[in-house]
N, C-alpha and C positions, 0 to 999 in steps of 0.2 A: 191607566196607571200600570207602573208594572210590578208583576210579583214580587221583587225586593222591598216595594217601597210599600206595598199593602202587609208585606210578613214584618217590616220593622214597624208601620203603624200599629199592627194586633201587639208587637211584644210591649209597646209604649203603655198604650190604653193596658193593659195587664197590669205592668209594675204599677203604673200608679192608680188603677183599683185595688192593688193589694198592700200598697201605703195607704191609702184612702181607710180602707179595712182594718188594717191593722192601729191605725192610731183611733180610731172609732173604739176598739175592742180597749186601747187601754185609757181611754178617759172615763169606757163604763168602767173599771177594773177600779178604778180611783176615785168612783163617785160612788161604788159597793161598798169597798173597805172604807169610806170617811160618813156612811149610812150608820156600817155596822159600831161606829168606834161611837156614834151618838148613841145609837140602840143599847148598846152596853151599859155605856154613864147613864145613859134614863134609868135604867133598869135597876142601876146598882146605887142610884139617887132613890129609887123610890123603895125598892129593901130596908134600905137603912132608914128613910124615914120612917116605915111600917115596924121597922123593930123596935126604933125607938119608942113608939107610942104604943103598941103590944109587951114589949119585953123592956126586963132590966139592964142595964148597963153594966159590966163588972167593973166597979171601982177599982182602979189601981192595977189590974191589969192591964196586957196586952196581948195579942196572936204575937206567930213568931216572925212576923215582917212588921210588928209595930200596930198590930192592927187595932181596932176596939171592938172589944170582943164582949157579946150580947148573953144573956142568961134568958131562957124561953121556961115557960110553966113548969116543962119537963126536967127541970135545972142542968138542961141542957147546955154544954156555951160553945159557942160560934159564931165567926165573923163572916163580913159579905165581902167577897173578893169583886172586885176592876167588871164581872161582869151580871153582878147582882146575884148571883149563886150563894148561898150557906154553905160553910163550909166548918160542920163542927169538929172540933177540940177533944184532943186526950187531956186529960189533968197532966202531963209531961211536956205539951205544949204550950200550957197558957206561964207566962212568967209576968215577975214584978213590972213594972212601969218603969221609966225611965225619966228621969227628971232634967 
């Protein structure tokens, strides 16, 4: 064989190990982020079910994206945001309900 035709063989076998590679790295990239988007909603399914059955509900209000917003022992109030976090309330935050 001669050296041209072995150095274009090495550059071949490169590019498409490094395509090979690279579309590897982004289907893990998109099987992380659609893990973590379930890991979230689990998390912030199961908050809210736990508030609800520990804590009150504030009637008639809301947080200020519409949220529903929870009253704890400590008459605390706070809503669980998109990834199951509390997230409590000033009394300037929480408003009327919206019908």
């Amino acid at each position: 064989m001669k050296p041209k035709t072995i150095r274009a063989g090495i550059v071949a076998m490169t590019i498409t190990a490094a395509a090979l590679l690279s579309s590897h790295a982004g289907m893990a990239q998109g099987i992380d982020s659609t893990a973590k988007k379930v890991g979230n909603k689990t998390a912030s399914v199961a908050v809210k079910g736990a508030s609800m059955v520990a804590d009150k509900v504030y009637k008639g209000k809301e947080g200020p994206g519409g949220q529903t917003v929870y009253i704890n022992k400590k008459d605390q109030k706070y809503y669980v945001d998109g990834k199951g976090k509390k997230i409590y309330l000033k009394p300037s935050e929480i408003r009327d309900k919206k019908d």
